[in-house]
C-alpha positions as CSV (number, residue, x, y, z in Angstrom):
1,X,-10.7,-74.3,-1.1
2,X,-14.4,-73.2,-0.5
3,X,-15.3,-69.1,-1.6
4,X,-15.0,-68.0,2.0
5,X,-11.6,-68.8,2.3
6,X,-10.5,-67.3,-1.1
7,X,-12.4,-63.9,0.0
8,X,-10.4,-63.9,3.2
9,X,-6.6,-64.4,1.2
10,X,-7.7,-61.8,-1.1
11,X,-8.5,-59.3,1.1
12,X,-5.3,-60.2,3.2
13,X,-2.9,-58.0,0.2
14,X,-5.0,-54.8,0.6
15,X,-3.8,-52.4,3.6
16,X,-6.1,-51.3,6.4
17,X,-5.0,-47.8,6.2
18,X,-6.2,-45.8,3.2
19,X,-4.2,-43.0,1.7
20,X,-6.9,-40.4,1.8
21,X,-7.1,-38.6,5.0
22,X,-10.0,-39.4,7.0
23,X,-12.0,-35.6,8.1
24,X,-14.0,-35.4,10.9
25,X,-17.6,-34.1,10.1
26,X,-17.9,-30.8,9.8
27,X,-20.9,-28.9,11.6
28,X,-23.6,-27.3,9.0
29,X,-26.5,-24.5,9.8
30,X,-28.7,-22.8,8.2
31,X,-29.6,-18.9,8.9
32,X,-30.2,-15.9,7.3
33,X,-27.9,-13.0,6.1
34,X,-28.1,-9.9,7.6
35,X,-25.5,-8.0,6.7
36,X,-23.4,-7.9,3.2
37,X,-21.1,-4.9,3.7
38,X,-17.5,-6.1,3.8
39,X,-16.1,-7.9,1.1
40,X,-16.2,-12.0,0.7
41,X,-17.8,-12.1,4.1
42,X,-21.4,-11.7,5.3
43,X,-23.0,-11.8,8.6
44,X,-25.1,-15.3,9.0
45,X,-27.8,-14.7,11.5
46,X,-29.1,-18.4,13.3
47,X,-32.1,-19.1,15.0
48,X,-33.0,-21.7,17.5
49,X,-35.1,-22.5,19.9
50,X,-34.2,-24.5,23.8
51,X,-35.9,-25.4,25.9
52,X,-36.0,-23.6,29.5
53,X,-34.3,-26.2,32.3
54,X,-37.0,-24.2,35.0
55,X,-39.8,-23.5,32.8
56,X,-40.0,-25.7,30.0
57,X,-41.0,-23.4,28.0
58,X,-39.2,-22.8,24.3
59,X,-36.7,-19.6,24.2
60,X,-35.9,-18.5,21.0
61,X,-32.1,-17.9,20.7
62,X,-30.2,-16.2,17.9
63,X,-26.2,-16.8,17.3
64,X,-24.5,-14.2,14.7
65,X,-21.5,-16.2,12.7
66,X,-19.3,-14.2,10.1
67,X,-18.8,-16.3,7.3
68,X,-16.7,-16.6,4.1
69,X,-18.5,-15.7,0.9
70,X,-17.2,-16.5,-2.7
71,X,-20.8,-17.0,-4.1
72,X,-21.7,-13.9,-6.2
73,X,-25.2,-12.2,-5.9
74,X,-26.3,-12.7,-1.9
75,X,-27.7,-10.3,-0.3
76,X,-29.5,-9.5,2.6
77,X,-32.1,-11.9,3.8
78,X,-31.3,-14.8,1.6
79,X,-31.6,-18.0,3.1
80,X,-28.0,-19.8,3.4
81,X,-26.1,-22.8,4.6
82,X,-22.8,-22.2,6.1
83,X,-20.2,-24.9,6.8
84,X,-17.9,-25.0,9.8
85,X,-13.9,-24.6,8.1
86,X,-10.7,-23.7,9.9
87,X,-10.0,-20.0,10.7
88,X,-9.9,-17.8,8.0
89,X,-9.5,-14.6,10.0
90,X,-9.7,-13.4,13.7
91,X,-13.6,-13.5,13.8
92,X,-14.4,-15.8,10.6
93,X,-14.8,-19.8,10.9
94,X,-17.5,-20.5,8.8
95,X,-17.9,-20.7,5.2
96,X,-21.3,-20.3,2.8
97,X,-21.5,-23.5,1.1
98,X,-25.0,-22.8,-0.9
99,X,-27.9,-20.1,-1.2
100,X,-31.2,-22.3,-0.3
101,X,-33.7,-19.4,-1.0
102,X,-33.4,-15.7,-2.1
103,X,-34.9,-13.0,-0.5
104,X,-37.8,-11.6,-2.2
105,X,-36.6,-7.8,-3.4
């Protein structure tokens, strides 16, 4: 039997379906915190910038996301990156993953 053939009979046993569920990917942004008030949630401030279809000319635009906090110590104007998760409450479906940079106090 030559190698080729032996890889392909091994590889015959094994099943094609693993046993861990497969998770689609899971969006990620960065932003700043602009509000800390409530408690395990802050207030994720994003910024972008698109392009105008007429003018084509760059528009800054700025998306507020509530977001699930379980790190301690951030506060307002850290730098943070927050993770898309299922809904944790009627306005919250993101989640901080990690502080990138503090904010200078």
């Amino acid at each position: 039997m030559s190698e080729e053939s032996k890889e392909i009979q091994e590889g015959a046993g094994e099943s094609p379906v693993s046993a861990v569920p497969v998770r689609g990917r899971r969006t990620e942004k960065i932003g700043l915190v602009t509000s800390d008030k409530m408690t395990k949630t802050v207030v994720v401030r994003v910024d972008r910038l698109i392009k105008h279809p007429i003018y084509k000319r760059y528009v800054r635009k700025r998306d507020k996301f509530m977001a699930h906090n379980e790190i301690e110590g951030i506060g307002i104007g850290d730098q943070v990156r927050i993770v898309e998760t299922r809904p944790l409450s009627a306005r919250k479906r993101w989640r901080v993953v990690e502080v990138l940079r503090k904010a200078s106090r």
